[in-house]
N, C-alpha and C positions, 0 to 999 in steps of 0.2 A: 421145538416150541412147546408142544407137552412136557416135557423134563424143566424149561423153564417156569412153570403154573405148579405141576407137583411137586418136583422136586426141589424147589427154591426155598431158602430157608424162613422159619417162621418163627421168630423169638417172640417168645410171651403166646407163640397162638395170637397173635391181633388180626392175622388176616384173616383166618378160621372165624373166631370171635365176631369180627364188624361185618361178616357174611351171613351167620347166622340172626345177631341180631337185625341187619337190617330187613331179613325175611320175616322176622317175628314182629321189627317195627310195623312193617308195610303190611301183611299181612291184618294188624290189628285194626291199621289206618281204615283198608278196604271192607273190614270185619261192619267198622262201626258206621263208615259210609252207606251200609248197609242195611242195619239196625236204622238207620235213620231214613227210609226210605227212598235215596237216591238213587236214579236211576244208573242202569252201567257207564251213559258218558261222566256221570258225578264221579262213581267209582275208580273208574279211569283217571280222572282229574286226580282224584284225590292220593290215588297210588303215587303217582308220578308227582307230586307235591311231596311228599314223604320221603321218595326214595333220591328227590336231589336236595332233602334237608341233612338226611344222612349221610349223602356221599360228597355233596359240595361245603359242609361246613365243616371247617379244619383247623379253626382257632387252636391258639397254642395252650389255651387255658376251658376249664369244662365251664366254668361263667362267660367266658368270652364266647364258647359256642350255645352257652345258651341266650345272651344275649343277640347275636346273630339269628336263629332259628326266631326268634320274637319278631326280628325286623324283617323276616322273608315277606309276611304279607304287606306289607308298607312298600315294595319295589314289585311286587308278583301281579296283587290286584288290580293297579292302577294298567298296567300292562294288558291284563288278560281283557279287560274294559275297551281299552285304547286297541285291542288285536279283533273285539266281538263288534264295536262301532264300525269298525271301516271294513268290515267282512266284505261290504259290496261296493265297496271304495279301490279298487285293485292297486292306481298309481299312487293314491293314497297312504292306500296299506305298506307296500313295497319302500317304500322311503321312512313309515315309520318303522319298519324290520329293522332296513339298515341305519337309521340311527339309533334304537334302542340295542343292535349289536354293537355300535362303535363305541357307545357309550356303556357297556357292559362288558371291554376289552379296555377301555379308559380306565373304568373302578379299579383294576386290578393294582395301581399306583396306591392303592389306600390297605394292601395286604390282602388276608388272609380274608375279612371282613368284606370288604371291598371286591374281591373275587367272586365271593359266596352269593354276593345277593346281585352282580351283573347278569353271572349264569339263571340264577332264579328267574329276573327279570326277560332273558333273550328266553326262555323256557317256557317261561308263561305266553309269550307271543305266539313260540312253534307250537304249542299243544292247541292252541286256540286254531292254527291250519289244519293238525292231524286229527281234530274232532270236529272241524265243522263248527266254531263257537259263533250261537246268534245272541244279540244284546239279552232275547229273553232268559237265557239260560243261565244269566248270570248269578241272581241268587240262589241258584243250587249252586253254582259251582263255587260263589263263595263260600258257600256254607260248608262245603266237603274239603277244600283248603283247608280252611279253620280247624274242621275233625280233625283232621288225617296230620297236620302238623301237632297239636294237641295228644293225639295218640303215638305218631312215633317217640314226639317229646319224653312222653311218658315212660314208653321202653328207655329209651336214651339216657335220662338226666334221672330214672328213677328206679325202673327195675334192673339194668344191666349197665350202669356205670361205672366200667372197669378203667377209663380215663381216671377215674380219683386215686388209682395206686400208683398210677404211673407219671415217672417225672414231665416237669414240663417240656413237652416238644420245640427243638428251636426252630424257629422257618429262616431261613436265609434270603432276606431282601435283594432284590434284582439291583444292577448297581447304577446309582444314578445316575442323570446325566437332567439337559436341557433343552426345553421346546425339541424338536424332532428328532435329539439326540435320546431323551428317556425314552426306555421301552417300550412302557404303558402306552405312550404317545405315538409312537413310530406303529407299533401294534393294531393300535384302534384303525390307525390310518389304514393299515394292509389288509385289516379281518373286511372295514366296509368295501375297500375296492375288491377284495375276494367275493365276499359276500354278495356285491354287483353282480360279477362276473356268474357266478352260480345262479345267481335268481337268472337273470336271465336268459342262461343255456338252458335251467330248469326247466323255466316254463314254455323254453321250443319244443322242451320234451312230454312236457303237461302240464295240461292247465289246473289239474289235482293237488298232485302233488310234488311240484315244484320245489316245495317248503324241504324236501328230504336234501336236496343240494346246500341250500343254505345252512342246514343243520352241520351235513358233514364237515363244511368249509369252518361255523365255527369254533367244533370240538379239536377240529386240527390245529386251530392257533391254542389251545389251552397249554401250557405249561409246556411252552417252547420258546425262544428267545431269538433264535439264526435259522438261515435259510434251510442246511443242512436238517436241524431235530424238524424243521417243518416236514423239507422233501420226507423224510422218512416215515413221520407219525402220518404224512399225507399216503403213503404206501400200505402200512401196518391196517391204519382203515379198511381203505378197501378189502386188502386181503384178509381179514377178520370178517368182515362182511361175506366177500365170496366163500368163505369155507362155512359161514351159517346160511346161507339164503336155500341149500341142499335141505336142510333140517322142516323148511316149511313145508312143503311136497311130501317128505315122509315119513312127518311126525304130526305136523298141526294141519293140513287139508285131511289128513284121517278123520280127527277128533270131532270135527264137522259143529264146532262149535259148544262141543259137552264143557259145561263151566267146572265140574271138581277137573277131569286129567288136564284141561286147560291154566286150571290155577296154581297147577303143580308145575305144570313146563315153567310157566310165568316166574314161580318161588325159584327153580334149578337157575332160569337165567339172574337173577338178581340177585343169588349168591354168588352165582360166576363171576358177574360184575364187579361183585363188593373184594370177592377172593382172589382174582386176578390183575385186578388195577395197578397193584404197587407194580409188579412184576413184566405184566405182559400185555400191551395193548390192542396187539392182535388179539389174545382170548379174550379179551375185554369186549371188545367190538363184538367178538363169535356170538356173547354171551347177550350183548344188546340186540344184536340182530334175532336172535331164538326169543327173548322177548318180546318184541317188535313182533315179530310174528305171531306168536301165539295172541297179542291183542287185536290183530287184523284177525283173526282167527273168532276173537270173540265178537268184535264187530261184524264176522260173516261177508269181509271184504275179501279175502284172502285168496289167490289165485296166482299159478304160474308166470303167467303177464306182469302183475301189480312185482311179484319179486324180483324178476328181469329190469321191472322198472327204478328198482328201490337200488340194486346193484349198479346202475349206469346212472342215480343221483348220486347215487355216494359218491363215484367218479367223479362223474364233472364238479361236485364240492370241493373234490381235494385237490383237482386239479386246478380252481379257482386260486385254492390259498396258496399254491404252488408257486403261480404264476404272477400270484400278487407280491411274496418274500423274495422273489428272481427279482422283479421289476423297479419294486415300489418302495425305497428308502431300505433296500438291501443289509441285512448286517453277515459278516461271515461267521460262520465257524468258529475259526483263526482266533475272531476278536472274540468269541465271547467266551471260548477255553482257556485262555490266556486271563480274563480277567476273576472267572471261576479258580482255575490253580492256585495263583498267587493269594487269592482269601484264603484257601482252603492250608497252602502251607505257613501263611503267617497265623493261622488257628493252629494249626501244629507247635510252634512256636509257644505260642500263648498256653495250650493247652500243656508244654513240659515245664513253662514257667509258674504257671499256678501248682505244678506237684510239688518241683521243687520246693515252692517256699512253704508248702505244708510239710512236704519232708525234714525245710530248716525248724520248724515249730512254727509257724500262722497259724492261728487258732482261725485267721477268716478266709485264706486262700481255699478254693474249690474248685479241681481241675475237670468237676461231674460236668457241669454248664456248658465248659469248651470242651467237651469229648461229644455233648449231644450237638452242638452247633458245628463240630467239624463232622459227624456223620449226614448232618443235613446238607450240608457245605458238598462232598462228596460223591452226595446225588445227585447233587444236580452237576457237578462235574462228568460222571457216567451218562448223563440225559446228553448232556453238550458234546463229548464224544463218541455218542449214538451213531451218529453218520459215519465215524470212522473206521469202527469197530464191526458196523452191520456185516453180514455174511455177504451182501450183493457188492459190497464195496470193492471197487477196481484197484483200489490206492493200495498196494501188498505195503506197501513198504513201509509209509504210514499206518495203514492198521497194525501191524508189527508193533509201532513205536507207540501208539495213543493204547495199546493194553499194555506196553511196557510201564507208561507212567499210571496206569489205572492198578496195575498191581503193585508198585512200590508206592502209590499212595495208599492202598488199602493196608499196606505192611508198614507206613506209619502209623495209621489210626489204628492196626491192630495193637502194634508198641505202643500207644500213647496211654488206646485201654489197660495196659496189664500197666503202664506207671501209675494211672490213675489209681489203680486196685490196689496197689504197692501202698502208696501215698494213705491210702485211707486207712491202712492198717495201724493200727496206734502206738504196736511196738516197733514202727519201721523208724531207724538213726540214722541224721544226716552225717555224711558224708565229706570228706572236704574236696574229693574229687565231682562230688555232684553239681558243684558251681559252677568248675572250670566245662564238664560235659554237659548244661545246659548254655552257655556260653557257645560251643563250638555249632550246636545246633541253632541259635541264635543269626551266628554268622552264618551259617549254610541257608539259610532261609532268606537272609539277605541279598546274598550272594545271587538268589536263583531268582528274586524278585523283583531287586535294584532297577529304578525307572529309567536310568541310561543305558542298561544291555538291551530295551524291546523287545520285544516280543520274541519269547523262546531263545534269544541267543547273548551272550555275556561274554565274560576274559575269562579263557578257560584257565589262564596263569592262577589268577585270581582261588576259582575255583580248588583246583590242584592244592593249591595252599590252608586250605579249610581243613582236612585230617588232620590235628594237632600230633594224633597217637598213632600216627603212620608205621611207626616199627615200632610200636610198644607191644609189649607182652600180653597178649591177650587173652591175661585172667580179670575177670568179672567177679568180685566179691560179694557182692550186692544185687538185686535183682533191678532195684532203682538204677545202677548201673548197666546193665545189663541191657535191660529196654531203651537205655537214652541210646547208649552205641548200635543195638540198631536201627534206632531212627536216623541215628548220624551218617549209616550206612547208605541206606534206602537215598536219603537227601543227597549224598554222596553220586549215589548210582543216577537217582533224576536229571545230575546236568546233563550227560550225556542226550536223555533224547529231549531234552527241554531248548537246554540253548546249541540250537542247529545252526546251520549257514543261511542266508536268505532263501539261497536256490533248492534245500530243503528241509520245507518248515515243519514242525509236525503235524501243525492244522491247515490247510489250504482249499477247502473247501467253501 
């Protein structure tokens, strides 16, 4: 798990980068909450405003996130109000959780936008638990929102806006569907019956801090789609969890509340956060839990007990959302690898048709667009066969197969990049073989997608018949050449563990 956080590769430095900046954003946030006389719950508040402007807003464009970051207090405020009025409302309270979570898993139907300000919204309710928010308290605490998004903004969109070099980001839309069939939808439904499920174990367990189960039950449905990346991300939690809740005993019940070495733990964990996320959700967690702690720390809550307790909400959270993706409009594995693949190789596709025709001379063909939309594409194929791949996984045989098509997919996005790079060069000539070998890759992609084979499995006749250059000579004159044949390769190699027999599928999960 450590070789996955260090050793995982960091192009351009952006994990490095959005780590430190977000220390410096948040840092400034809490600086000027400061300057302005609020008290440590202000400060608190205003941290934790900041640090989920920078981590939950992900628009594909640096206008679209700053428009975003604009609209945080327009879904935040009314919340934090609506969570400080019914403090002493309990049945109240409880019902408007779960519908401001349902409806904070619904937005996510509207992107990246839509994402950003659910979480805001379901965040602003829990902090309002985790500080004890009374109506009185409201204008300071709006006022330190206000700051602290204002000041991160300011790092962000002003002093380290390294988003302006970098091409546009493509996000890959969830696929659609209707009434209980779309995600969004199916989702909302599962996070509130989860979210039930948790509040109520919670508060058998405390009448405090109950709010810790609900939390963990909603971070588990984020950026998961089947039962599988749940059960898992439901695991990853915890276990992230338990390997920090050690750090608070023998790092922060020291500190005994000293605000500098406490504000340093606090900076360590929300770089961890920022530098971990892409890669590793377990260190993610490690690094929210060492957070979490050191602000019980500065709250002077902090105690052996309170950890033990915080470690058995996480629990029964994840186990909430566990049992809600088992039960409650179910989707598999199976279906949601299969509908990932097939995007990801007709962008394959697309992405050797756009070099080509730069290659033939299109002065407007651009195969940059579908090379970043089939890496985005790819991730989330890796997220979807998460469950399959995991280390605990029982399925040998299966895992086997789901890194088999994880590495010949990577080995076409590797080939598509070097066509791409080919394509862009001004003295690269077409070819007259280059039509016939995007042609044969055309059909291979076909072939593995066609909606009469279902799922994973086709006419392997069919397939066999795809190498045009089965005993050709296998000199490569060209690099444009070069890269198309081994994608044809790779594609080649895919039907194998793609179209399986019923009796074994490669997803079944």
């Amino acid at each position: 798990m450590l070789k996955r956080v260090f050793a995982a590769p960091d192009p351009g430095r952006l994990r490095l980068r959005s780590g430190a900046r977000a220390v410096l954003g948040i840092g400034l946030a809490v600086v000027v909450c400061g300057l302005a006389g609020h008290s440590l719950v202000g400060a608190v508040t205003g941290g934790l405003a900041a640090l989920l402007a920078l981590f939950t807003v992900t628009d594909p464009t640096v206008r679209g996130q700053a428009v975003t970051t604009a609209l945080l207090p327009a879904v935040g405020l009314p919340v934090l109000a609506l969570a400080a009025v019914l403090h002493d409302h309990p049945v109240a309270r409880d019902l408007a959780f779960l519908a401001v979570m349902g409806a904070g898993v619904y937005a996510r139907r509207w992107g990246p936008r839509g994402h950003s300000l659910g979480v805001f919204a379901f965040m602003a309710f829990f902090v309002t638990q985790f500080l004890h928010t009374l109506p009185g308290q409201l204008p300071e605490l709006y006022e330190a929102v206000a700051l602290s998004l204002l000041a991160s903004s300011a790092v962000r969109f002003g002093l380290w806006c390294y988003e302006r070099r970098l091409p546009v980001a493509a996000v890959p839309h969830p696929v659609a569907g209707r009434g209980l069939n779309r995600a969004t939808t199916r989702q909302a439904v599962q996070a509130t019956v989860g979210g039930a499920l948790a509040l109520l174990a919670g508060q058998f367990l405390s009448d405090e801090r109950w709010y810790w189960a609900v939390g963990a039950t909603w971070w588990v449905f984020v950026n998961t789609t089947s039962r599988g990346e749940t059960l898992v991300r439901g695991f990853r939690r915890v276990l992230g969890t338990l390997i920090g809740i050690p750090v608070g005993p023998l790092v922060v019940v020291p500190l005994h509340g000293a605000a500098a070495p406490t504000a340093v733990l606090v900076a360590i964990g929300v770089f961890g956060i920022f530098y971990s996320a892409a890669v590793s959700y377990t260190w993610m967690m490690f690094s929210v839990t060492v957070m979490a702690g050191a602000l019980y720390g500065l709250l002077g809550v902090l105690n052996p007990a309170l950890l033990a307790l915080r470690l058995v909400e996480t629990g029964v959270g994840a186990l909430g959302a566990m049992v809600a993706v088992l039960l409650v409009l179910p989707v598999t594995t199976h279906a949601t690898t299969d509908a990932w693949i097939q995007r990801a190789l007709r962008c394959v596709h697309a992405c050797t048709a756009e070099a080509a025709a730069r290659l033939a001379g299109s002065a407007t063909a651009d195969p940059s667009p579908r090379v970043a939309e089939l890496e985005a594409l790819l991730g989330r194929v890796r997220l979807s066969l998460g469950p399959l791949v995991h280390p605990l996984s029982p399925l040998r045989a299966r895992k086997a197969r789901a890194r088999q098509v994880l590495e010949l997919l990577d080995a076409c996005a590797r080939e598509v990049r070097g066509l791409a790079s080919v394509a862009a060069d001004p003295e690269a000539s077409h070819d007259a073989r280059l039509a016939a070998a995007c042609w044969r890759v055309e059909a291979s992609v076909e072939a593995l997608t066609t909606a009469e084979r279902g799922p994973y499995r086709g006419s392997a006749s069919t397939t066999r018949a795809l190498p045009a250059e089965a005993g050709a000579e296998p000199v490569v004159v060209q690099p444009a050449l070069a890269h198309l044949h081994s994608i044809e390769r790779a594609l080649a190699e895919l039907a194998a563990p793609l179209q399986s027999s019923p009796r074994a599928p490669l997803v079944g999960a």
